[in-house]
Structure formats: structure tokens, C-alpha cells
N, C-alpha and C positions, 0 to 999 in steps of 0.2 A: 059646187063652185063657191058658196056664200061660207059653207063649213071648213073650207080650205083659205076663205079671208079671213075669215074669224080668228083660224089658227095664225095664221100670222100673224094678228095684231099685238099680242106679247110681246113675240120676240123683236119689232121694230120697238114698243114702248121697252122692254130693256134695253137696246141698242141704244135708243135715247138717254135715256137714265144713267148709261155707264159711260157715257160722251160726257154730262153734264157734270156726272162725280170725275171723272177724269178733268175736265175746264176748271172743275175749283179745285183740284189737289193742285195744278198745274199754278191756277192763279195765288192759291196759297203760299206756296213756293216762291213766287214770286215777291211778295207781298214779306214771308221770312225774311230773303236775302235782302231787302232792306231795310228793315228794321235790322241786320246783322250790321250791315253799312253807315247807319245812324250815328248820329253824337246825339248823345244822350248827356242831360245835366245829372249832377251829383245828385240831389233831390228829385223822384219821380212823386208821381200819381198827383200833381198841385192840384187846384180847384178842378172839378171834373166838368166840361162843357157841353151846354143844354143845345145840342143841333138843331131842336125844333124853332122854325122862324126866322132860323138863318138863312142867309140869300148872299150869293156871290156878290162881292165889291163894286167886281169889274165887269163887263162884258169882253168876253174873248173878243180879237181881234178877227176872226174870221167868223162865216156863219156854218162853221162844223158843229153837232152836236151829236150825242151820242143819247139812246133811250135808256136810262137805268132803270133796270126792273127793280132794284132795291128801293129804291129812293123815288119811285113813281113817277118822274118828271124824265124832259132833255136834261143832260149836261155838257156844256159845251169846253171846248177844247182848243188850242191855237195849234197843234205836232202831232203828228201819227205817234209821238214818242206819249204824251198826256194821253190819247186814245187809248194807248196799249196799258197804261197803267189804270185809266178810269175802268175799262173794261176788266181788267183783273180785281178791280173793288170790286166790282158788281157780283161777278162770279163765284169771287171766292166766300170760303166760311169765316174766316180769324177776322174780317172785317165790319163792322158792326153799323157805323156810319163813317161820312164822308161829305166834305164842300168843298165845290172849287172856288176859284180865288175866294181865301178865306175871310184875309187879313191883312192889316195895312204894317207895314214895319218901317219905322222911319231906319235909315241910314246917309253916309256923307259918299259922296265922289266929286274927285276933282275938284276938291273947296265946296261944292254945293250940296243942300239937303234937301233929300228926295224920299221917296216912298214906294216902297217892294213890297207888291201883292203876291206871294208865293202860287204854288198850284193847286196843292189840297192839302185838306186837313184830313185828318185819317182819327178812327177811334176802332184800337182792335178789343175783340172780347174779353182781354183785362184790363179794361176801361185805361189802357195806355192810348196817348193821343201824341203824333208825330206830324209835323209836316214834309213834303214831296214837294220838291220842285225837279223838274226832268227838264235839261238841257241835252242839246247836240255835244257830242265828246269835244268835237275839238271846240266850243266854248267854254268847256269845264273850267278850265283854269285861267280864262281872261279875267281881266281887273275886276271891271264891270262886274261879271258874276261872283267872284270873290269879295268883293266889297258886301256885297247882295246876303252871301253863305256867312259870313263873320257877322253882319246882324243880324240876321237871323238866330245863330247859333246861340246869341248873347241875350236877345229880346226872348225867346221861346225858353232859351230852357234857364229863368228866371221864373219862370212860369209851369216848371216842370212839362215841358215838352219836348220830343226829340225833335233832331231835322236831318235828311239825307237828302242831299244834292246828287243825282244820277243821270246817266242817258237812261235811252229806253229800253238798254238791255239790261240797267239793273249796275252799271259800271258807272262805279261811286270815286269820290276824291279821294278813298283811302284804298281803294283800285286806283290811282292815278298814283298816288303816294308812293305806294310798294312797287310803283315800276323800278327795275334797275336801267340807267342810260347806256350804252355802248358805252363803252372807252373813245374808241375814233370819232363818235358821233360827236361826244364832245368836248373836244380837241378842234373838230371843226368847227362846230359851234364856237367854241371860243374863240379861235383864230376871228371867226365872221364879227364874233363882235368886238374884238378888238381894232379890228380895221373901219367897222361901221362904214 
């Protein structure tokens, strides 16, 4: 009986093993397709950023957090959409480090100036550094977040950094861009806003 547990113990420790090389091709994957989605400035690799000692800005608005084994600590989250992305840092290989709310970016709305904490900052193994913010699709394209993605795009990559604005499947504003509209949809649409 002990000699027939024994034998088993491999093949459950591969079965694990090929789960876990399976989670980071997967989170890799993941983690490519946006960096493919990114705006990227004309000048990469600017000053390279020392992670150690950094500490999130902000505290998330909920008390979700999530254990990163990379990063030895909680990180916490406010979306199942930030979850699924912290969790693919963690797992994958191409990701080197990682903070959430990084960073303060000033921008204007509505006449007033405010300040945008994105979600994370990312450093993959050729010490390129982008940031992530993950919205709900149908927020992608309100004012609000648009306002938000335009500084960003302008403060970071000054600084040689990318930034991609996503849901949590990874569907970016240049997924949103390349949609084609119906004809009739908007026809209607227009009809609606001409009559407002």
C-alpha cells in the first residue's frame, strides 16, 4: 500500500507542474495581448524604475486582496476585472515586477483638476514598464475615463512608458476603435439625437 503511494506521488507532482506551466503560458498570453493593445511613446526604455520601497498611493476601495507569491505580500484590488489581471502577473513568466496604484497623474475634467491613480504598473523582462488600468467595457469610452487615458497617455509616455486601458478580457480602445457601427444602428442613433 505505502509502495503504491509512493508511486503516485510523481505523477500528481507533474500534474501540478503542468497546471502551473499551463497558468503562466496562459497568464503570458494574457499579459502579450496587452502590451499588443498599448500606446506606446516614440522613445522607449526612459529612466528604468527601482520597485523596491514602493507602496501603493491609494488604498483600494474595498477590502478584496489578493496573496501574490511574487511579490510576498496582499495586493489588493477594487474588480474581479483588476483580480484577473493581478493574478495573471503573479503567475506569469514575461512579468518581472508589479504595484498597484502606482501613481498620481494630474489631469482636467469639467474645468476642474484632479488626480488619476491608475492600476498597476508592470516591468516585463526587457525591463519595459507600461501601465494597466482595467475598466468595465461599457465605461471604456465615457468622458470621465477618456479624460483619465489622454493623460495618461501624455504624462507616461514622456517618461517612456506604455499605457493600455482594457476590460478584463484584455478588450482595449483600439478594440473598441476597429469596431465597424451598423448602418441602421446609426441612422437610428442619429435620428435619436437629432430629436434629443
Amino acid at each position: 500500500e505505502r509502495a503504491a503511494r509512493r508511486a503516485e506521488r510523481p505523477r500528481t507532482r507533474r500534474r501540478r507542474d503542468g497546471e502551473a506551466l499551463r497558468r503562466a503560458e496562459d497568464a503570458d498570453a494574457f499579459v502579450r495581448d496587452i502590451l499588443r493593445k498599448s500606446t506606446w511613446p516614440e522613445r522607449l526604455r526612459g529612466r528604468a524604475i527601482d520597485f523596491s520601497g514602493m507602496q501603493p498611493l491609494r488604498d483600494c476601495r474595498s477590502e478584496r486582496s489578493w496573496f501574490s507569491r511574487s511579490l510576498k505580500r496582499k495586493v489588493g484590488y477594487d474588480s474581479q476585472g483588476e483580480r484577473r489581471l493581478i493574478r495573471a502577473l503573479d503567475h506569469g513568466a514575461m512579468v518581472t515586477d508589479f504595484l498597484e496604484q502606482p501613481l498620481e497623474i494630474p489631469y482636467d475634467y469639467q474645468g476642474r483638476s484632479r488626480l488619476y491613480v491608475p492600476d498597476v504598473l508592470i516591468r516585463v523582462d526587457d525591463d519595459l514598464f507600461f501601465v494597466i488600468e482595467i475598466k468595465a467595457r461599457q465605461r471604456l469610452a465615457d468622458d470621465l475615463t477618456l479624460a483619465k487615458a489622454e493623460a495618461a497617455e501624455r504624462h507616461l509616455g514622456a517618461r517612456g512608458i506604455g499605457y493600455c486601458l482594457a476590460d478584463a478580457e484584455g478588450f482595449g480602445l483600439s478594440d473598441l476603435r476597429a469596431l465597424n457601427v451598423d448602418d441602421r444602428f446609426d441612422r437610428a442613433l442619429q435620428l435619436l439625437l437629432a430629436d434629443r
